[in-house]
TIRO-2110 file (N, C-alpha, C; in Angstrom, 1 decimal):
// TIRO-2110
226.6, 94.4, 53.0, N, 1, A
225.2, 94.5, 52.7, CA, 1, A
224.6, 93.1, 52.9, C, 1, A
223.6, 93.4, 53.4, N, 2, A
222.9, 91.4, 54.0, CA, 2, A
221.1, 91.6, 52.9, C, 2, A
221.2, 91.0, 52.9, N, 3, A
219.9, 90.3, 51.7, CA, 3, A
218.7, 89.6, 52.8, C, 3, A
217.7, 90.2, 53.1, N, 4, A
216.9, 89.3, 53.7, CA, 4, A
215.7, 88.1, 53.1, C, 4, A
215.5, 86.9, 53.3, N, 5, A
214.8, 86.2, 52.9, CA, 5, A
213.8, 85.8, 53.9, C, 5, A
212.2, 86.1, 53.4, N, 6, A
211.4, 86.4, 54.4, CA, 6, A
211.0, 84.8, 54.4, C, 6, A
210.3, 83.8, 55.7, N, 7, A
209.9, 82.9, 55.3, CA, 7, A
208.2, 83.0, 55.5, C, 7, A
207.5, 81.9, 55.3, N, 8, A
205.9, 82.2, 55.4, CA, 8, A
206.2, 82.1, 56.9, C, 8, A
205.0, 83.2, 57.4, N, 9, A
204.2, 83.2, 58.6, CA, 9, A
203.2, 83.1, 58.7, C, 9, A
202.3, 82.9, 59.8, N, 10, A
201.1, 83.0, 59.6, CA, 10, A
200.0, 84.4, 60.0, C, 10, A
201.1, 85.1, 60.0, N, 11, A
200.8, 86.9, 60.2, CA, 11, A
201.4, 87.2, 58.7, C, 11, A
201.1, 88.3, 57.9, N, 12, A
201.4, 88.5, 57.1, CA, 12, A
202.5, 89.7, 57.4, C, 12, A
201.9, 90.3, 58.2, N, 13, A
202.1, 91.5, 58.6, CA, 13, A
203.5, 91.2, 59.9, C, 13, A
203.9, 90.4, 60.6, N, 14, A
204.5, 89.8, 61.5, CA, 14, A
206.0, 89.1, 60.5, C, 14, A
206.8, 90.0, 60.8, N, 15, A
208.3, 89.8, 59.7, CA, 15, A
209.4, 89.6, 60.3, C, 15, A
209.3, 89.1, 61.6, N, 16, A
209.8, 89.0, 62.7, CA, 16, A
211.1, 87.8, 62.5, C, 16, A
210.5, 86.1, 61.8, N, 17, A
211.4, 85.1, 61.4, CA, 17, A
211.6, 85.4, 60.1, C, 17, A
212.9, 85.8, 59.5, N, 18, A
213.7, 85.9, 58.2, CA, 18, A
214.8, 85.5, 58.9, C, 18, A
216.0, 84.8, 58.1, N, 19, A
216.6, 84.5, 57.5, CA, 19, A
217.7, 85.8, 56.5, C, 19, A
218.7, 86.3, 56.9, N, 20, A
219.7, 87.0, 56.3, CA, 20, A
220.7, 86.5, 55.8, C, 20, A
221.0, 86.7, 54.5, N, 21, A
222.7, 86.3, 53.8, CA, 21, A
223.0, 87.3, 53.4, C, 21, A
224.5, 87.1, 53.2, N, 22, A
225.2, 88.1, 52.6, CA, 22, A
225.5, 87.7, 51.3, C, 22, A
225.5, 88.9, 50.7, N, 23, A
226.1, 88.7, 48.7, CA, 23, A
226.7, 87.8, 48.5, C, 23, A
227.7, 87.4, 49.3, N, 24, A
228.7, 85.8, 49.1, CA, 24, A
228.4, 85.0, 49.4, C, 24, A
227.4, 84.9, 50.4, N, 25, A
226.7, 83.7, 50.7, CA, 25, A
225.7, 83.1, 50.0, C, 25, A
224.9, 84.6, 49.1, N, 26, A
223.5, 84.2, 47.9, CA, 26, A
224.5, 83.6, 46.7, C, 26, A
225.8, 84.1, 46.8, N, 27, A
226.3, 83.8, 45.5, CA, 27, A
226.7, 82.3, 45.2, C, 27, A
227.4, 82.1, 46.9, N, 28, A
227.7, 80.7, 46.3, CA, 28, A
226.8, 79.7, 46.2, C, 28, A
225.6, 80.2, 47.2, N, 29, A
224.3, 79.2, 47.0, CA, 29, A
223.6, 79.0, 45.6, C, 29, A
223.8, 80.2, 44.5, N, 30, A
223.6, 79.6, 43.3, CA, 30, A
224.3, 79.3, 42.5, C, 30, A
225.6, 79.5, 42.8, N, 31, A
226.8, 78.3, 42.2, CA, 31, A
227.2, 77.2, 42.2, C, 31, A
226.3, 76.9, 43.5, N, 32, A
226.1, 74.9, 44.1, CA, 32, A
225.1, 75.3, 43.3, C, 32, A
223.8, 75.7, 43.1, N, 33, A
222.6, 75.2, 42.3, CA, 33, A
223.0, 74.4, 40.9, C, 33, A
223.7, 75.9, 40.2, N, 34, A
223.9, 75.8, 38.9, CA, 34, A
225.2, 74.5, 38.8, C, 34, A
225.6, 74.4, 39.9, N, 35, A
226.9, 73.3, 39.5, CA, 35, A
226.3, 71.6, 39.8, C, 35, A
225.2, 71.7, 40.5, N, 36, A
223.9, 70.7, 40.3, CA, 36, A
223.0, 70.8, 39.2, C, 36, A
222.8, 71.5, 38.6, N, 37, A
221.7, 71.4, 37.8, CA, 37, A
223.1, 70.7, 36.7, C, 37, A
224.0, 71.3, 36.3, N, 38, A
225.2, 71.1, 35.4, CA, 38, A
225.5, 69.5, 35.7, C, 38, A
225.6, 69.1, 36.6, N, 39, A
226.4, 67.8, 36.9, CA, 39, A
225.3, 67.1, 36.5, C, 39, A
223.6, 67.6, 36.4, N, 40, A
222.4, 66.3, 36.1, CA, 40, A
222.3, 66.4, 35.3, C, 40, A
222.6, 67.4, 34.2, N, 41, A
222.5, 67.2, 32.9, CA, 41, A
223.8, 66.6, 32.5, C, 41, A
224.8, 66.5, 32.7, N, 42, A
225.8, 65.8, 32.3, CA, 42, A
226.0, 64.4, 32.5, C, 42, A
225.5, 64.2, 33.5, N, 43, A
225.0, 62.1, 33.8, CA, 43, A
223.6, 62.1, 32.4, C, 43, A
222.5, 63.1, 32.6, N, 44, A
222.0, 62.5, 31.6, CA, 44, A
222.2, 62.1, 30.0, C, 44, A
223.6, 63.4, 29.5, N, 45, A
223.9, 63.2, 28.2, CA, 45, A
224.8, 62.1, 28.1, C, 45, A
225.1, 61.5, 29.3, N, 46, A
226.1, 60.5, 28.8, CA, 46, A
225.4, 59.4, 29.3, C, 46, A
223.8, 59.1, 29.8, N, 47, A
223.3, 58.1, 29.7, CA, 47, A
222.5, 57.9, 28.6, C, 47, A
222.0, 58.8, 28.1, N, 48, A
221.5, 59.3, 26.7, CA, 48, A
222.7, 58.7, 25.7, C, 48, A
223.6, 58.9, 25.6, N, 49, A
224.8, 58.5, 24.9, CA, 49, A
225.2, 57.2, 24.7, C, 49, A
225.0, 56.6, 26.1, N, 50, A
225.1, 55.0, 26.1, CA, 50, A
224.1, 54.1, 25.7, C, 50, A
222.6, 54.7, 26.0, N, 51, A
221.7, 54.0, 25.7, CA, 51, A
221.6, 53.9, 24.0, C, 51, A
221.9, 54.9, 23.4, N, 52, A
221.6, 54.9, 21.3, CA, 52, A
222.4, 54.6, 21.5, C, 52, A
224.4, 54.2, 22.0, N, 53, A
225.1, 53.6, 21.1, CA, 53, A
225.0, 52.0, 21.6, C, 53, A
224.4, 51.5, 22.6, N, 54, A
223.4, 50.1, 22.9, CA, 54, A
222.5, 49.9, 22.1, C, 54, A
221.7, 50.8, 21.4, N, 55, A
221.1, 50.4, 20.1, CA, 55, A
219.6, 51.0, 20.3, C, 55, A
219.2, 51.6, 21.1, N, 56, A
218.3, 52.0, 21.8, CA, 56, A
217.6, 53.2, 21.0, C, 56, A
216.1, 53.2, 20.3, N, 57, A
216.0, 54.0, 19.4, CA, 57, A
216.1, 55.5, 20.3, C, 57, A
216.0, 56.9, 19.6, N, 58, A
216.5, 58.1, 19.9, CA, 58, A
214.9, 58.4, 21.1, C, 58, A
213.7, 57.7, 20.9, N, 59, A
212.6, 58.4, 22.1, CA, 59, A
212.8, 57.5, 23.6, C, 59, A
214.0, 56.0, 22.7, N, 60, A
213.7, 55.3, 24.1, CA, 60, A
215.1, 56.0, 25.1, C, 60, A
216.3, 56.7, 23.8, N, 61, A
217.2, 56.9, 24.7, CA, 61, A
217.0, 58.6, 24.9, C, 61, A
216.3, 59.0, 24.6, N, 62, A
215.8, 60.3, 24.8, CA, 62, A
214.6, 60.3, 26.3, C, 62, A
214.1, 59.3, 26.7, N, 63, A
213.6, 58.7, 27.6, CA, 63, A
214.8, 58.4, 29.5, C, 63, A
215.8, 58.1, 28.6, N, 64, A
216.2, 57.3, 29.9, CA, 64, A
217.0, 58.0, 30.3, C, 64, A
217.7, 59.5, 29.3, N, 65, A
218.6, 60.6, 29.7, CA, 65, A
217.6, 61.6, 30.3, C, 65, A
215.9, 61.4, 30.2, N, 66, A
215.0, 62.2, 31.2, CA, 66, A
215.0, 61.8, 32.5, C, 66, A
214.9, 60.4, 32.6, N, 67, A
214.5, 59.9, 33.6, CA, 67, A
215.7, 59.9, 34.7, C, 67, A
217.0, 59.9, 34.0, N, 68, A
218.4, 59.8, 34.5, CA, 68, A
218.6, 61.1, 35.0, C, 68, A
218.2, 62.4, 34.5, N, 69, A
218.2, 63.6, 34.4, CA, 69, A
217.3, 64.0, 36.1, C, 69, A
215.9, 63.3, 36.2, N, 70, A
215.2, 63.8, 36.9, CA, 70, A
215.8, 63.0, 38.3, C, 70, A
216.6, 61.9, 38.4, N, 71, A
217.1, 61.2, 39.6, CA, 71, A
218.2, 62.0, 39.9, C, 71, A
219.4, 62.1, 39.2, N, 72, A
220.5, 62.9, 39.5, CA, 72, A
220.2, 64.5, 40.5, C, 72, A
219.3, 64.8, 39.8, N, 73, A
218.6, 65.9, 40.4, CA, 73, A
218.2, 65.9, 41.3, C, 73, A
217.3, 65.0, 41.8, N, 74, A
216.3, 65.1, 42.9, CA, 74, A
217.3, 64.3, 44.1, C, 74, A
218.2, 63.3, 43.7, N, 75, A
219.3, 63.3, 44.7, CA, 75, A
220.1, 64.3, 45.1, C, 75, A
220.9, 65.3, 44.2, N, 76, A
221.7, 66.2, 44.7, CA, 76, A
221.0, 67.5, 45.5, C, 76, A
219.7, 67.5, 44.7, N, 77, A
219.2, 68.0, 45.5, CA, 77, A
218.7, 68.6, 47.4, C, 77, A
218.2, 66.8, 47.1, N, 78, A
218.0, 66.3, 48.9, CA, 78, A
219.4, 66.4, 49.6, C, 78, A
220.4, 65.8, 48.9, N, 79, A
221.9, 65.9, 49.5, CA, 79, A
222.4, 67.7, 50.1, C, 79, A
222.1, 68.6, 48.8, N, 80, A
222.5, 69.7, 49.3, CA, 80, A
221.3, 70.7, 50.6, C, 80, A
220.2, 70.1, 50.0, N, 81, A
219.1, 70.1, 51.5, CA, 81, A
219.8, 70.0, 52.6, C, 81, A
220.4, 68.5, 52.9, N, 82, A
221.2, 67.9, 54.1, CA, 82, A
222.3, 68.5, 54.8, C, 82, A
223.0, 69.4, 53.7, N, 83, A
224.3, 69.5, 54.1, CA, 83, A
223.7, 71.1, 54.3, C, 83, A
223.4, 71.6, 54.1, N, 84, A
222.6, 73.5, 53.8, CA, 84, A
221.8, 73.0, 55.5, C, 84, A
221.1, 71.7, 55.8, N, 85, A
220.4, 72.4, 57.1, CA, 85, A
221.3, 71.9, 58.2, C, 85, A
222.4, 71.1, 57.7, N, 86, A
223.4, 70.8, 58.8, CA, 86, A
224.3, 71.8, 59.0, C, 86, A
225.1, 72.9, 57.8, N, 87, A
225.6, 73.8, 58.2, CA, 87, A
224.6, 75.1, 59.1, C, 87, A
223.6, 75.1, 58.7, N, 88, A
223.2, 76.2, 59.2, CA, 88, A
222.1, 76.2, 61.1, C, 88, A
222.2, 74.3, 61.0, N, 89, A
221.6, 74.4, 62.4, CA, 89, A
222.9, 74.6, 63.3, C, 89, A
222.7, 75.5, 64.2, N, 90, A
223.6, 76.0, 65.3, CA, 90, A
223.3, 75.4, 66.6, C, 90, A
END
């Protein structure tokens, strides 16, 4: 069974460019997500972690486990971008 994923056109009605995966393919694409989302909260509790036991009150280390939070992210992100449009350009 294949899954289609429509992208924008500029016909609404024109469904011509999609994009098809199959179930193992949607699956493991959100098991890279969730094992990204997981790995940036994990840098962030242990930067959070380091910053209060450096002495850092709880908003400033509650602060730097966001900020550590939203970089981890937005790198693995762009990375798995990179690697998702290098597997899939043919």
């Amino acid at each position: 069974m294949r899954y289609a994923i429509f992208l924008p056109s500029a016909h609404l009605s024109e469904r011509k460019n999609y994009m098809s995966l199959s179930l193992s393919a949607l699956a493991f694409l959100g098991l890279t997500l969730l094992s990204v989302v997981l790995l940036a909260l994990l840098t962030a509790v242990g930067a959070g972690l380091l910053a209060r036991t450096d002495g850092a009150s709880l908003p400033a280390s509650l602060l730097r486990a966001g900020v550590t939070f939203g970089g981890t992210l937005t790198l693995l992100t762009a990375l798995l971008a990179m690697v998702i449009s290098t597997v899939t350009s043919r």
